[in-house]
LOSEVO-773383 format. One record per residue (C-alpha): chain; y, z, x; residue number from 1; residue in one letter. Coordinates in pm, 1 decimal, decimal comma. Example, Ala and Ser with C-alpha at 12.3 -4.5 7.8 and 13.67 -1.06 7.14 Angstrom:
// LOSEVO-773383
{gufi: A&y: -450,0&z: 780,0&x: 1230,0&guti: 1&tivo: a}
{gufi: A&y: -106,0&z: 714,0&x: 1367,0&guti: 2&tivo: s}
***
This chain:
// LOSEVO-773383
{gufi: A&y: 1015,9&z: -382,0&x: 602,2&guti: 1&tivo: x}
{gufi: A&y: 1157,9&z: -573,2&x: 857,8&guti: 2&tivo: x}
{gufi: A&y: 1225,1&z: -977,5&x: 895,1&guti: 3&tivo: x}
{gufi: A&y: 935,8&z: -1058,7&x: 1016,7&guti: 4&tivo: x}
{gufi: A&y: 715,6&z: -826,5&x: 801,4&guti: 5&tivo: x}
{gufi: A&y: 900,1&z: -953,5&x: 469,7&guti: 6&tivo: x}
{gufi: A&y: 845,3&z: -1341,7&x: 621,6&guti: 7&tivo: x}
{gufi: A&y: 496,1&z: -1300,3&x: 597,0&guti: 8&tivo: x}
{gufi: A&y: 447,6&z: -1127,1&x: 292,0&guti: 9&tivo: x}
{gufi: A&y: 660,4&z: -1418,5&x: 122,6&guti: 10&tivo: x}
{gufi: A&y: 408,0&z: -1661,4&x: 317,3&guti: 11&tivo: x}
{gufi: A&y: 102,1&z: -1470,3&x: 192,2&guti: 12&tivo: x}
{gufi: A&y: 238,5&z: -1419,4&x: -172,3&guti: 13&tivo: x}
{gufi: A&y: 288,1&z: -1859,7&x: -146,9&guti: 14&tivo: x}
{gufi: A&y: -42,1&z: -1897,0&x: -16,0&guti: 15&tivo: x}
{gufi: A&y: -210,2&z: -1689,9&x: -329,1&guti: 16&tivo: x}
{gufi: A&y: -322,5&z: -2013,0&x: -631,2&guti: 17&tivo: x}
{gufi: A&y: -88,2&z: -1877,1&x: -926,8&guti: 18&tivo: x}
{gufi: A&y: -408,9&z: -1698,8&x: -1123,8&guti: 19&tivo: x}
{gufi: A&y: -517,3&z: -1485,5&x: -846,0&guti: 20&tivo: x}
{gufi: A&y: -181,3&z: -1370,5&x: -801,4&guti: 21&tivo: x}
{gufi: A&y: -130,4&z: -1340,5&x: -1204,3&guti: 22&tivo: x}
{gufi: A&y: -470,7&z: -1150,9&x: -1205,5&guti: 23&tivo: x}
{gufi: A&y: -339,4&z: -904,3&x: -897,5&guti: 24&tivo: x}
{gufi: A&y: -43,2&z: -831,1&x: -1127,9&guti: 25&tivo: x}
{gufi: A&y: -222,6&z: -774,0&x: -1417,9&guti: 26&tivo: x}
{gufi: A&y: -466,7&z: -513,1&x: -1225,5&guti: 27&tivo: x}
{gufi: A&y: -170,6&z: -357,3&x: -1085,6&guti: 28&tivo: x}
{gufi: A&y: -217,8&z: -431,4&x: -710,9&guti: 29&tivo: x}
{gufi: A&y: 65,2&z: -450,1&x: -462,2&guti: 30&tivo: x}
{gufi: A&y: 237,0&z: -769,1&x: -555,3&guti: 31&tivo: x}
{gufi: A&y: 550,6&z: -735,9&x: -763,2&guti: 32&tivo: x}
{gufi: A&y: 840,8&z: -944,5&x: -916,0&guti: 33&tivo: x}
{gufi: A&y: 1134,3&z: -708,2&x: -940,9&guti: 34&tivo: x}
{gufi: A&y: 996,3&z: -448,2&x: -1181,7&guti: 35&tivo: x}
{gufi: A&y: 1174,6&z: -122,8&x: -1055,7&guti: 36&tivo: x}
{gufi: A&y: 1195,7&z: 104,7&x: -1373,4&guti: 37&tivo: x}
{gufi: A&y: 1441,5&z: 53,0&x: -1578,0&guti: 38&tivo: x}
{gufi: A&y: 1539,2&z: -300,5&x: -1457,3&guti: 39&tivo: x}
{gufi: A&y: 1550,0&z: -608,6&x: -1696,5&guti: 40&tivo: x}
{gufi: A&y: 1333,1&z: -799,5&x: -1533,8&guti: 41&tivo: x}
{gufi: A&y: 1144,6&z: -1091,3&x: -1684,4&guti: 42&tivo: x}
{gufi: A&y: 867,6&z: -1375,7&x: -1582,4&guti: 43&tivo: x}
{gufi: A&y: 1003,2&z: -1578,5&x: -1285,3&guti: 44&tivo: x}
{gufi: A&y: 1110,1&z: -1901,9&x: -1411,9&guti: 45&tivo: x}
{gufi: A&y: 1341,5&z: -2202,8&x: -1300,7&guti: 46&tivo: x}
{gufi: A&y: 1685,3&z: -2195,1&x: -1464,9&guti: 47&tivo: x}
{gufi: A&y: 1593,4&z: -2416,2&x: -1789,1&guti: 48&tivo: x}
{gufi: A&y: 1835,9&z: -2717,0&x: -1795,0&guti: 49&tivo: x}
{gufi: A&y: 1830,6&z: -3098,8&x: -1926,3&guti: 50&tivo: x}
{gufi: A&y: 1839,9&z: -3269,6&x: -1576,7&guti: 51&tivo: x}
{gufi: A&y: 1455,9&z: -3139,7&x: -1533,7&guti: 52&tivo: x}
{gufi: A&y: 1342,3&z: -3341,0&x: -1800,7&guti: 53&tivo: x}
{gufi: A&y: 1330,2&z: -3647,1&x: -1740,2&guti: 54&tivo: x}
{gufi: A&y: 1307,5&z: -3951,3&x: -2004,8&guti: 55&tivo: x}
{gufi: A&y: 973,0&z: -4047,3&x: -2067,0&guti: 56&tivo: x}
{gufi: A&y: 828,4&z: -3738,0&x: -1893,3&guti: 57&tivo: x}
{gufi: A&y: 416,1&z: -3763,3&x: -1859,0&guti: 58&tivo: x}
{gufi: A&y: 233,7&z: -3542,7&x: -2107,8&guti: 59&tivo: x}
{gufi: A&y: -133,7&z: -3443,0&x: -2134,7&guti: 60&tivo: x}
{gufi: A&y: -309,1&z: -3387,0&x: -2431,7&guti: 61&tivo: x}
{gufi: A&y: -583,9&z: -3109,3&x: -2404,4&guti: 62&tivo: x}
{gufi: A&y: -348,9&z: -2947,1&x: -2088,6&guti: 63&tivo: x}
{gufi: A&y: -249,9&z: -2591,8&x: -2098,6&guti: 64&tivo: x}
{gufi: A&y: 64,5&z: -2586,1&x: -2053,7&guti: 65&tivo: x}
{gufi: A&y: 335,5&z: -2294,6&x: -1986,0&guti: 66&tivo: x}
{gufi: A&y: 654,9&z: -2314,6&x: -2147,5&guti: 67&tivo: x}
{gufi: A&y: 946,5&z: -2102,9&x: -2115,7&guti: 68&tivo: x}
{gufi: A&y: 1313,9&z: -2163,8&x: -2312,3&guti: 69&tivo: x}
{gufi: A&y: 1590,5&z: -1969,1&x: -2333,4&guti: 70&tivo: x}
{gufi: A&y: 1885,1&z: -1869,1&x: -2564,4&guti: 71&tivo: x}
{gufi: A&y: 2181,8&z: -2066,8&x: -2551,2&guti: 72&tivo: x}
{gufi: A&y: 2421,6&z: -1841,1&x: -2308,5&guti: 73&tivo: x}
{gufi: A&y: 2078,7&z: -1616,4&x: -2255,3&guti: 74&tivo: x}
{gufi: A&y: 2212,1&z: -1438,1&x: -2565,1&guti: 75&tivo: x}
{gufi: A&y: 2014,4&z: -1186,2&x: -2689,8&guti: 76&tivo: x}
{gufi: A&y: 1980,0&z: -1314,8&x: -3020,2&guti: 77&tivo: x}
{gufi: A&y: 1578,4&z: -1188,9&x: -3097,4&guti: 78&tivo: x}
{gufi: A&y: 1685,5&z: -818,7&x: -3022,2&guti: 79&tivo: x}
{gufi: A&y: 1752,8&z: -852,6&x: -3432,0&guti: 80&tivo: x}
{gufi: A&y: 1344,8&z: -898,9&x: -3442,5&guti: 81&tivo: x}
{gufi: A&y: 1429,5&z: -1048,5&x: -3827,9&guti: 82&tivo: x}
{gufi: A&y: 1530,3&z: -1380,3&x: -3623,9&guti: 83&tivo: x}
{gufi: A&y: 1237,2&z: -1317,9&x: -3340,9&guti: 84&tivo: x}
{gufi: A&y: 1005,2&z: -1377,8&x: -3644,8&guti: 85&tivo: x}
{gufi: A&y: 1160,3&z: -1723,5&x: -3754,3&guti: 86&tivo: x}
{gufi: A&y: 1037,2&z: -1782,9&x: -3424,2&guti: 87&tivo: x}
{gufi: A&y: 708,8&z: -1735,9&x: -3402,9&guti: 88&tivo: x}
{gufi: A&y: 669,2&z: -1847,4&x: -3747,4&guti: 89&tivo: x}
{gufi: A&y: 768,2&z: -2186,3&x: -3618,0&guti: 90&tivo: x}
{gufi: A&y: 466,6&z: -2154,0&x: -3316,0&guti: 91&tivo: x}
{gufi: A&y: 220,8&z: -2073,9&x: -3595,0&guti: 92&tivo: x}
{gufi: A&y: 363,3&z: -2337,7&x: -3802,0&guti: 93&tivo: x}
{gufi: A&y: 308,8&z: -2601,9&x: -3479,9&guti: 94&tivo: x}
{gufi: A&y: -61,7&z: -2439,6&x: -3475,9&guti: 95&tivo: x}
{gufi: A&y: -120,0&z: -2494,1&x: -3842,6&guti: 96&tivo: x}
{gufi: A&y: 45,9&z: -2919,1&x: -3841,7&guti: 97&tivo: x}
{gufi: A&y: -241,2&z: -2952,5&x: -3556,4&guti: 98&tivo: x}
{gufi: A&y: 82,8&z: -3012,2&x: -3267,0&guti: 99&tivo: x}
{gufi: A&y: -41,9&z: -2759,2&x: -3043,0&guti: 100&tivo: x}
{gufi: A&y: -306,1&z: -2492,0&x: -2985,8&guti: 101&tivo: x}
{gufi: A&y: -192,5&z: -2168,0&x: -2861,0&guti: 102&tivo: x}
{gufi: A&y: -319,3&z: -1924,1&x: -2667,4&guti: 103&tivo: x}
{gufi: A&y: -62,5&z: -1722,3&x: -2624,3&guti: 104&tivo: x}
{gufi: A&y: 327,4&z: -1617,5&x: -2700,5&guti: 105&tivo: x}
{gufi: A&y: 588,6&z: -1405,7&x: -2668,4&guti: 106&tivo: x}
{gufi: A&y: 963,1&z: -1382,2&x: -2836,0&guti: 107&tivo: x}
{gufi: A&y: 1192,4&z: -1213,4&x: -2570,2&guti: 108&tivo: x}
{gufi: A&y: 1522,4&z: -1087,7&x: -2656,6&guti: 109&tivo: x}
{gufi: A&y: 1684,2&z: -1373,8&x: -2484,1&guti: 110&tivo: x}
{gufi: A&y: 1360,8&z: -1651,2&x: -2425,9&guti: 111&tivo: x}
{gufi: A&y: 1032,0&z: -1728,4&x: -2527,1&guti: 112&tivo: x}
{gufi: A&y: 719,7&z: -1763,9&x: -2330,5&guti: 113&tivo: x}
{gufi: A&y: 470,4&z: -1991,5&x: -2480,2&guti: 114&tivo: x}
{gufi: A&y: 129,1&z: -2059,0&x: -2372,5&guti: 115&tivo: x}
{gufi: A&y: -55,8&z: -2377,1&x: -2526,5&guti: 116&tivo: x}
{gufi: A&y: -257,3&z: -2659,3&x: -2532,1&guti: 117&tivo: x}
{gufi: A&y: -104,2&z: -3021,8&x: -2637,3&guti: 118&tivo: x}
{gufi: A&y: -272,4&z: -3178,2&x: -2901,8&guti: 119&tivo: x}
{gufi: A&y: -349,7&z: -3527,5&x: -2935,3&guti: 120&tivo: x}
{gufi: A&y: -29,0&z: -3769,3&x: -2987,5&guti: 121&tivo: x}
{gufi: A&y: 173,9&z: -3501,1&x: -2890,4&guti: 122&tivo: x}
{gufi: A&y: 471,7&z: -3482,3&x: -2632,6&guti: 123&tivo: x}
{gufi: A&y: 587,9&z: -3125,3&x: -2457,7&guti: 124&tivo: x}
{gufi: A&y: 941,8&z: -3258,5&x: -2575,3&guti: 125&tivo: x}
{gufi: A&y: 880,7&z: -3360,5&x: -2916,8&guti: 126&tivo: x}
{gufi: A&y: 660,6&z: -2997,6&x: -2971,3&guti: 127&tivo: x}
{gufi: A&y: 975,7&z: -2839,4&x: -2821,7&guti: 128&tivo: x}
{gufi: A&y: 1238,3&z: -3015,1&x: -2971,6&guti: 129&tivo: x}
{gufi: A&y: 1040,3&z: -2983,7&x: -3350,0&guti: 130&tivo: x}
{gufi: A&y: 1027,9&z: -2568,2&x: -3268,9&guti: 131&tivo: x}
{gufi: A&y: 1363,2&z: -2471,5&x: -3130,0&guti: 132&tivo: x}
{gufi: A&y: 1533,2&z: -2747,6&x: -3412,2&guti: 133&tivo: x}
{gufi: A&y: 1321,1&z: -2590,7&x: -3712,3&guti: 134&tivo: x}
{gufi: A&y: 1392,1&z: -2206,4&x: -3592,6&guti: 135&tivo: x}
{gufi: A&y: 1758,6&z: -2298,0&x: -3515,6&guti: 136&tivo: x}
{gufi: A&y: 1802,5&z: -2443,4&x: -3882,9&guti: 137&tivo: x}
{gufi: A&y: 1658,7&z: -2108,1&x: -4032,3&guti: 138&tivo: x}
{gufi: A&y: 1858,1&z: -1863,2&x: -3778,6&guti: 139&tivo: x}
{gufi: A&y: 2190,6&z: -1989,6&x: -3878,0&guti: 140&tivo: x}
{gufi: A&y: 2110,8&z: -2018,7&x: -4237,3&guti: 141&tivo: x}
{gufi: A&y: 2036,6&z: -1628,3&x: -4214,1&guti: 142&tivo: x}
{gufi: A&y: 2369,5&z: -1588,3&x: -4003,1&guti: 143&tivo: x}
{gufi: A&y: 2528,6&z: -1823,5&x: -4234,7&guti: 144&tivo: x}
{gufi: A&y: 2684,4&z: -1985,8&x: -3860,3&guti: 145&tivo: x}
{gufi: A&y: 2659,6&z: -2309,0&x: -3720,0&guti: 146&tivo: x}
{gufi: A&y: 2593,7&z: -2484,4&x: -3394,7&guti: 147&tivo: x}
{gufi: A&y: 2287,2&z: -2456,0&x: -3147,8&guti: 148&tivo: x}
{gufi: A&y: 2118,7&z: -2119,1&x: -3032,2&guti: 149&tivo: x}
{gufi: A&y: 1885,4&z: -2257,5&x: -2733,1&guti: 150&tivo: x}
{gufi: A&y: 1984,4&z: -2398,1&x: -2416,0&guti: 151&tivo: x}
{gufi: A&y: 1889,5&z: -2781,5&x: -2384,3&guti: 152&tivo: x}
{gufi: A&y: 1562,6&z: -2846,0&x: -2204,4&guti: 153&tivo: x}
{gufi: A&y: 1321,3&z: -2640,7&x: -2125,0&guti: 154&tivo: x}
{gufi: A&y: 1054,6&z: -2541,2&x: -1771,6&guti: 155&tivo: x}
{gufi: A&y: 715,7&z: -2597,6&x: -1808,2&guti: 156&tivo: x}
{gufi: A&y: 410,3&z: -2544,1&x: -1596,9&guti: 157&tivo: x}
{gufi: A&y: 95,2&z: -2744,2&x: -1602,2&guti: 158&tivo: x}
{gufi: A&y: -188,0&z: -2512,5&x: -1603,4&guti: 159&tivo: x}
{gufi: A&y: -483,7&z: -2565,4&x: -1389,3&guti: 160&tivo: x}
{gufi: A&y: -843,0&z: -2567,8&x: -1422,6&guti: 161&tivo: x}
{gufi: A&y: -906,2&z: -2293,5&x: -1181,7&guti: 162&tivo: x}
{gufi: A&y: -674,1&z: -2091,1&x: -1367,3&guti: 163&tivo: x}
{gufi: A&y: -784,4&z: -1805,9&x: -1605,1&guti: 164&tivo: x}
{gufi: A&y: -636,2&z: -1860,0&x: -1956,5&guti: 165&tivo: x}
{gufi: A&y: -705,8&z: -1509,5&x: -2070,4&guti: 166&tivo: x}
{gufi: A&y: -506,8&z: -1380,0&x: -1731,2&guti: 167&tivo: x}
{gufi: A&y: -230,6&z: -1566,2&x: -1828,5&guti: 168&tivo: x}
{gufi: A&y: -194,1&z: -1490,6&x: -2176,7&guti: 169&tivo: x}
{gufi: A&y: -218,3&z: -1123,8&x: -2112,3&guti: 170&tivo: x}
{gufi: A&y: 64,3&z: -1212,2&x: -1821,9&guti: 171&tivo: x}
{gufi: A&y: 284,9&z: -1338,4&x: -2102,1&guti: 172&tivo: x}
{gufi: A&y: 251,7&z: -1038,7&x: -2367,1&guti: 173&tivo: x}
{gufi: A&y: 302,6&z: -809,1&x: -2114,8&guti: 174&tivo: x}
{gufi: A&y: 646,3&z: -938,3&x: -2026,2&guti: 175&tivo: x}
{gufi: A&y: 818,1&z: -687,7&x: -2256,8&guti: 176&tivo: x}
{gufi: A&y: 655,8&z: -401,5&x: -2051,3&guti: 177&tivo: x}
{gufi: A&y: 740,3&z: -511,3&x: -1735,9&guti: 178&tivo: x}
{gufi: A&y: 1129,7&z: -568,4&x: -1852,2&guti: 179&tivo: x}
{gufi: A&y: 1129,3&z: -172,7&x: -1993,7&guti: 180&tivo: x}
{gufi: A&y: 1150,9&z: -286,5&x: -2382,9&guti: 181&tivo: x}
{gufi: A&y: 841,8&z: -111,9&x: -2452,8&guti: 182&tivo: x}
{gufi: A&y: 556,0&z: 164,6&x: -2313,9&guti: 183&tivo: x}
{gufi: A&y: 293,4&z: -85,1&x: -2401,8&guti: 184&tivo: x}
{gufi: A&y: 221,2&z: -435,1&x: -2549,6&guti: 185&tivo: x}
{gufi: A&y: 121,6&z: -307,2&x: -2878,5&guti: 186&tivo: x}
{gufi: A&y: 473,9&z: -158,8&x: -2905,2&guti: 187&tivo: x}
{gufi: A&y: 622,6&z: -441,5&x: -2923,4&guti: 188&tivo: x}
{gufi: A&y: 583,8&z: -713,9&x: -3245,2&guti: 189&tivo: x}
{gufi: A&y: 648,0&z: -1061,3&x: -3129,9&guti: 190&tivo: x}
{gufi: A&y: 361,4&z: -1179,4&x: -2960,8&guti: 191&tivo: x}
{gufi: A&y: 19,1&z: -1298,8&x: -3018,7&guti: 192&tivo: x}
{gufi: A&y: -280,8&z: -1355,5&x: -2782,7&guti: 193&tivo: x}
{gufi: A&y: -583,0&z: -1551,4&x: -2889,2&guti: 194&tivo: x}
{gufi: A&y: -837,7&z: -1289,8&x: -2709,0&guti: 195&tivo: x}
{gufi: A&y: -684,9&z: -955,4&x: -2875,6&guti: 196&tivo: x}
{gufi: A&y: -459,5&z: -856,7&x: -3168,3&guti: 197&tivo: x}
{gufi: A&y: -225,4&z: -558,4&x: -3186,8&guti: 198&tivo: x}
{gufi: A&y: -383,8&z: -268,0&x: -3267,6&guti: 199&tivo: x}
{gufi: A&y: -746,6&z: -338,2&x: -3009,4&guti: 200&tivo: x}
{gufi: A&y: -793,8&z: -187,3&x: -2706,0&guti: 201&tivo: x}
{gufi: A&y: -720,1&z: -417,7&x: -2423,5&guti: 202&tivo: x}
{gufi: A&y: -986,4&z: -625,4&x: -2323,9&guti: 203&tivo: x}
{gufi: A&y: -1179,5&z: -506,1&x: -1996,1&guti: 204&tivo: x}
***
């Protein structure tokens, strides 16, 4: 591909809205994010870092909203799945105090990917802060250590009406397939998706 070909594949790929391109992916049609076998590869996301969040930062109750965090370091803390679970114990714990709604998650060796809706009275920073703070208290008490294990702040994504929830969710548990962790979703353990469980076919 030459410089002109691969200047007009970037402008089509920009000109897709973010579920149609999501759905292509999912279907398997030509659009890729660096998934060459074998390669670590992971959802495209802005560096997470505390100068993106700024004080007093708008949140919607009832929005969808995409979050992504990472591991202090991007250590790969969750490989020891143990800790993964204190996790997403923590997600079903924000489900079950009526903070958020989700959809959809997944713990990655290194980050998490969580797909929600904000419930009423909430913030994205106080839902945040309340998950990686509880999990962080329980992971060192296993490790018997000290100190944080995520990265301050966090990148979110606003998700719009046109956009499929079900595409996305299945986007997000698929993430340890596309980075070569696992054959298929149901492989892997740390994830959850409100339209299937593990064990179900996938939904058609």
């Amino acid at each position: 591909m030459d410089v002109r070909e691969r200047r007009a594949a970037i402008r089509y790929i920009s000109s897709i809205p973010v579920g149609a391109a999501l759905a292509a992916i999912c279907s398997k049609k030509e659009i890729h994010i660096g998934n060459r076998p074998g390669q670590y590869c992971h959802m495209a996301y802005r560096k997470p870092n505390s100068k993106a969040l700024r004080k007093n930062r708008f949140s919607e109750p009832g929005r969808p909203y995409l979050v992504t965090t990472s591991c202090l370091d991007r250590q790969p803390i969750f490989s020891d799945q143990t800790l993964g679970a204190l996790v997403a114990g923590e997600i079903r714990n924000s489900d079950e105090s009526n903070r958020t709604f989700t959809y959809a998650y997944v713990v990655m060796p290194d980050h998490i990917h969580w797909l929600f809706q904000l419930r009423p009275r909430q913030t994205l920073s106080s839902v945040i802060r309340r998950v990686k703070g509880r999990s962080s208290f329980r992971i060192n008490q296993i490790r018997q250590s000290s100190g944080p294990i995520w990265q301050t702040g966090f990148h979110d994504r606003a998700v719009r009406a046109e956009e499929s929830l079900e595409t996305l969710g299945n986007y997000v548990i698929h993430n340890p397939v596309r980075a070569g962790l696992v054959l298929g979703a149901d492989d892997y353990p740390l994830w959850d998706l409100m339209w299937r469980r593990h064990g179900e076919p996938d939904r058609g």
